[in-house]
C-alpha positions, 0 to 999 in steps of 0.5 A: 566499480571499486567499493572504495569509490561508492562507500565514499559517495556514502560518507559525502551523504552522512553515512558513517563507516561504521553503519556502512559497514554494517549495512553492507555485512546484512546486504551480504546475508540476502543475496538470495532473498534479493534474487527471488524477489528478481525473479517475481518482477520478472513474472509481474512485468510479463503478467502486465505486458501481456495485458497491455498487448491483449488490450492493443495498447496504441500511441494514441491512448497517450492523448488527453481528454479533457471536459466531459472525456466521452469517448476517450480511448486512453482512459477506456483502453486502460480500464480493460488492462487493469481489469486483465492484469488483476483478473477482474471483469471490469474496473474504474481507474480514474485521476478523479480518484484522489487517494487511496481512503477516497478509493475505499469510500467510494467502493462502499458507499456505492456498494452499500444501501440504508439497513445493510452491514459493513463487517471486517473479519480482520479487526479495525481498519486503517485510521483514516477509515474509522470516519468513512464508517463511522466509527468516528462520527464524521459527516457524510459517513456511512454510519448517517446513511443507515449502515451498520458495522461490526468486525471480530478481531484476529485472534492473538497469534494473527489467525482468523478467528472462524468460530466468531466470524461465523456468528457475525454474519447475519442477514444484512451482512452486504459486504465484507471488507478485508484490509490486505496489509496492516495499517497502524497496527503490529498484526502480520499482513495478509497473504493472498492465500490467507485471503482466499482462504478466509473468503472462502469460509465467508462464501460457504456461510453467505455465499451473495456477499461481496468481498473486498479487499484493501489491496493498498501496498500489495500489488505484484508482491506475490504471483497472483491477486485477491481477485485470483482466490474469490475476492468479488472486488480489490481497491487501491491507490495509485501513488502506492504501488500500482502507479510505479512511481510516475502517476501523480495522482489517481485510484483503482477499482478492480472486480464484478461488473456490477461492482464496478459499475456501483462505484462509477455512477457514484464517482460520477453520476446516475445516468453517466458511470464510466461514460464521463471523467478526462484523462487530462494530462496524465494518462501516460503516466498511468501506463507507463507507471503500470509498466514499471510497477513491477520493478519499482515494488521489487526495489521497496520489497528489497527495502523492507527487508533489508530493514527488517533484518538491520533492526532486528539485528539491533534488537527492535521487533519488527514485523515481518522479521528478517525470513518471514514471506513478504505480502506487501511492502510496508515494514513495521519495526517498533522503536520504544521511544518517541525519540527514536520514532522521531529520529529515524523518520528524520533520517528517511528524511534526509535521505530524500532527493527533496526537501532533504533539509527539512526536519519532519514534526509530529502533527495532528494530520486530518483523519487520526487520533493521534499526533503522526511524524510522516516522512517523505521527500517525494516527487508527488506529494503523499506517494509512498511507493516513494521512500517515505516513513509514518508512524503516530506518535502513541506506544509503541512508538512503531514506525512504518517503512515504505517505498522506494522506487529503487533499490538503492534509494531505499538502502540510503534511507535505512542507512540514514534513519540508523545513522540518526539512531546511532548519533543520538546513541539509541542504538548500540552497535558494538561488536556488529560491524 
């Protein structure tokens, strides 16, 4: 098609040439990035094919269930594919699950009992975390149930802080929690091989410990899982990743039996576990969105890094920065000012094919300490394997991308947020187009 035509479709949407241009110089520069990414979609998209073919997905597990759900094909065959895709021996995937912080609460407080410890080798968990634990006292957390928590932080450089680790473990240590990808923070996100080599320190000094893993915005970024390198249990969010960008609503629960189980009878009840919880009306866009999660975290991969290697240009920190090995998809670039952090959410905004109109504003969101600026025009409210961007609004104004169900959508937004940048003179691009 003639470049002219599509640099054109840019400008009726707000991109000026000269952050055209711009964008399509680095584009240039990734060709071959962009062609291994390519080619870990096409190894993902088998992995979850074979596991739908092994577990004889049929037409029938489309149908609903509703009331008590026993004995629902659809919700019961589809456990069995996440449990072959992950590598786990069994796993609860369920609308019931509303959110990823739900998922993580659920596997700790039916994994944990009073007098246990909760302990993270990796530093603090995510915000919304810190009220579960109860690092934040809130109501219901495991802190009123008698569990304890400790962590040891990363050392400076992101390493693994050994020395300290082991001193930690002690004899109500329960269950080790490790969070895969950031969060809030500028620390590098966590390699499967990393994983797998810290669970296997974590083993040799108490090897009954669970270990857990955050798995939210990694799914099918690398060839295997946390559960392929010793992981006892991985958990995550269906409007991230794993849903494709089609399941409304949902979480998963991957790993042990008895884990698993544990979680079960605490989503439902003593006595029910897995047994009950409709599928309703979404369980095809559970499969569906498995079946096209591995092209649909290509596009956002592409998105991340197209991002790394724009601001980075521009001189901004990023992390990870423009060569780096990517382990999830959330790209964190560090703007140094609550206008700049304002502007380009603005521009993610914009890009939206919903509510592209409204302004995003910074609120005290439920669960944080600070003021958060979330953008995200998406089709289901909160999904941020749609093209979405967040960041709390404290030093060092440090924005975190993400998504992008295509390629294309991605590129747009990170055009956008440095169309908005340029406009408001918070970037200088002389000499770069």
């Amino acid at each position: 098609m003639n470049q002219k035509l599509i640099e054109e479709q840019y400008e009726t949407l707000g991109i000026s040439k000269e952050v055209y241009a711009f964008g399509e110089k680095i584009e240039r520069e990734l060709k071959e990035r962009f062609e291994a990414i390519d080619a870990m979609a096409e190894f993902n998209q088998m992995k979850v094919i074979r596991a739908m073919q092994e577990n004889k997905v049929s037409a029938e597990c489309f149908s609903q269930s509703n009331g008590y759900g026993y004995n629902d094909l659809g919700r019961d065959t589809l456990e069995k594919v996440y449990a072959s895709c992950f590598h786990g021996e069994d796993a609860l995937v369920r609308p019931q699950i509303t959110c990823g912080t739900h998922a993580l609460a659920l596997a700790l407080m039916s994994n944990l009992r009073p007098g246990d410890e909760l302990f993270s080798p990796v530093g603090k968990p995510y915000d919304t975390l810190e009220e579960v634990i109860g690092i934040r006292p809130s109501k219901g957390s495991l802190a009123e149930y008698g569990i304890s928590y400790r962590q040891v932080d990363l050392l400076e450089d992101g390493s693994f802080d050994f020395e300290n680790i082991k001193k930690a473990i002690n004899e109500k240590t329960k269950l080790v929690t490790i969070q895969r990808s950031k969060g809030y923070q500028t620390r590098p996100t966590l390699s499967v091989a990393r994983i797998g080599e810290l669970i296997s320190f974590i083993k040799e000094i108490k090897p009954d410990v669970i270990c857990m893993v955050d798995n939210c915005y990694g799914e099918f970024v690398e060839e295997k899982e946390p559960l392929e390198v010793g992981a006892d249990m991985i958990v995550g969010s269906l409007i991230k990743n794993a849903g494709g960008g089609l399941a409304p609503i949902g979480g998963y629960i991957v790993g042990k039996k008895e884990c698993v189980e544990n979680a079960a009878y605490r989503l439902t009840s003593p006595g029910l576990g897995k047994e009950v919880g409709a599928s309703l009306n979404v369980i095809q866009s559970f499969y569906q969105g498995l079946f096209q999660a591995p092209v649909v975290v290509s596009g956002a991969l592409k998105g991340a890094i197209f991002a790394a290697n724009i601001y980075e240009r521009l001189g901004f920190p990023v992390i990870p920065n423009g060569t780096e090995s990517r382990h999830d998809i959330i790209q964190a670039v560090t703007l140094n000012s609550a206008e700049g952090l304002i502007a380009f959410c603005e521009g993610i905004q914009a890009a939206a094919p919903v509510d592209s109109y409204v302004k995003p504003e910074p609120w005290a969101m439920p669960g944080y300490d600070s003021e958060v600026i979330m953008a995200a025009g998406a089709f289901v409210q909160g999904s941020s394997i749609e093209l979405s961007a967040d960041g709390p609004l404290k030093p060092p104004y440090a924005v975190y991308f993400q998504g992008g169900i295509t390629w294309y959508h991605a590129k747009l937004g990170i055009l956008m947020s440095l169309q908005k940048l340029y406009e408001q003179k918070l970037v200088n691009m002389d000499g770069l187009c």
